[in-house]
C-alpha positions in Angstrom: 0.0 0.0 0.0 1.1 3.6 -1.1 1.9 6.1 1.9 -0.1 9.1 1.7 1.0 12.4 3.5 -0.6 15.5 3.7 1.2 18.6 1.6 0.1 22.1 2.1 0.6 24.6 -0.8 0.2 28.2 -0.7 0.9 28.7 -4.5 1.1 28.1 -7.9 0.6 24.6 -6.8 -3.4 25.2 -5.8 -6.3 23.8 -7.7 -6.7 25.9 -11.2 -3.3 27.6 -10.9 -0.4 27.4 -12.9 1.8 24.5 -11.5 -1.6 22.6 -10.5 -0.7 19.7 -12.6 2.3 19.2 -11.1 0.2 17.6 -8.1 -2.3 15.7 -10.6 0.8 14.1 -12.2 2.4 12.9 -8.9 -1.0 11.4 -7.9 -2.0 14.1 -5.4 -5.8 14.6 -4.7 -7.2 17.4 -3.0 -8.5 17.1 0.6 -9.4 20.3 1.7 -9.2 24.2 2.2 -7.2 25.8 5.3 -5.2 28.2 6.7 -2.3 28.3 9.1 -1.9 29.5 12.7 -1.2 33.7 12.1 2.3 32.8 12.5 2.9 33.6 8.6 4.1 35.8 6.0 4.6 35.4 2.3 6.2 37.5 -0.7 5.2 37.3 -4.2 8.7 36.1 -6.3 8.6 38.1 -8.8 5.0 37.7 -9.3 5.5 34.1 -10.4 5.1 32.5 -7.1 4.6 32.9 -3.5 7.1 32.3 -0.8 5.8 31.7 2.7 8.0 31.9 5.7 7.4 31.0 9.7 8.1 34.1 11.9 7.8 34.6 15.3 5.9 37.7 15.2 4.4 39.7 12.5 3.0 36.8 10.5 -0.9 36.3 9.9 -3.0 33.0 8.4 -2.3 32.0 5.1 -5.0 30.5 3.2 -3.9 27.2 1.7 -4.8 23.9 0.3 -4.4 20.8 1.8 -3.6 17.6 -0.6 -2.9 13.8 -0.1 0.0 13.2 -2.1 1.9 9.5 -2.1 5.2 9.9 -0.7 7.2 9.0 -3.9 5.1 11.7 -5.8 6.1 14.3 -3.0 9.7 13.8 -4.7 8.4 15.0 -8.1 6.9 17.9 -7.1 9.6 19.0 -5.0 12.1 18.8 -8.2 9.4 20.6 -10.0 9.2 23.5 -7.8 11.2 26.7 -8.9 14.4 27.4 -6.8 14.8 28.7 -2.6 11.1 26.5 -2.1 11.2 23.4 -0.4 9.5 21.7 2.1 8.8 21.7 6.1 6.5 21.7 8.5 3.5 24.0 8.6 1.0 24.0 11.3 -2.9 24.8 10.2 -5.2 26.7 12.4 -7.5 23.1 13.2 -4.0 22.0 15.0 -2.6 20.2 12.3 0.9 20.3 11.5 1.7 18.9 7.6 4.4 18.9 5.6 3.9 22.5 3.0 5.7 24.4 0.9 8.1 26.6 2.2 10.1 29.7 1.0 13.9 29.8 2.0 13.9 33.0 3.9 17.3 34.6 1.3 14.5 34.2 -1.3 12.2 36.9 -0.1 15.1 39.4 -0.1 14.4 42.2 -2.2 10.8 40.7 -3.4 7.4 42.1 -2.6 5.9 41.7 0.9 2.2 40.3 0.2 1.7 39.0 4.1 -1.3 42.0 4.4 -3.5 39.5 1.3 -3.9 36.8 3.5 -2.6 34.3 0.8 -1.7 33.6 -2.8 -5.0 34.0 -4.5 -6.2 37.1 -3.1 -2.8 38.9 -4.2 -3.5 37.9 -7.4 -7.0 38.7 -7.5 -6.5 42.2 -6.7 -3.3 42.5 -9.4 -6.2 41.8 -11.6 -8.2 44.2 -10.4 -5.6 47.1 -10.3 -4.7 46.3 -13.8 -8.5 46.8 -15.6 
């Protein structure tokens, strides 16, 4: 029997975004919506892709998705994600504490804070906005 773990992703990786498939393709299915303990913040990369980091004080909950992946597929997206993410622990606001997609903290240098949106999606969705 496969091992499935629980992934959280913040991101591009999300139902209907850009690296979506990259889940699909390793087997992942979606379990649920979330969001972390307000222990959070996250930059937009170059407005590519989101990089969340733990902090010990000015964070806030990040929305996210949570996802059963098999633990051989959690390999394949990790090689497919774009350079400084990786993965660690992030704890949800129900108690949980998965494995997620982390930002290395040398990453956010220079980038655009976006911890004030709450998560990936809004941030986006107001880009749109701004831009009709």
């Amino acid at each position: 029997m496969t091992e499935l773990l629980k992934l959280a992703v913040n991101g591009t990786l999300m139902r209907g975004l850009e690296l979506n498939a990259n889940l699909l393709n390793a087997g992942a299915t979606f379990l649920y919506e979330a969001t972390t303990t307000p222990n959070y913040r996250i930059w937009s990369i170059g407005d590519v892709h989101p990089a969340m980091v733990r902090v010990s004080e000015g964070g806030t909950a990040v929305a996210l998705e949570v996802w059963a992946i098999p633990a051989e597929g959690l390999t394949q997206v990790l090689q497919q994600e774009p350079p400084g993410l990786s993965i660690g622990k992030v704890k949800l606001s129900n108690g949980e504490e998965v494995l997620g997609v982390l930002g290395e903290p040398i990453l956010c240098e220079g980038q655009t804070e976006i911890t004030h949106y709450s998560g990936w999606r809004a941030y986006t969705a107001q880009k749109k906005v701004l831009a009709n």
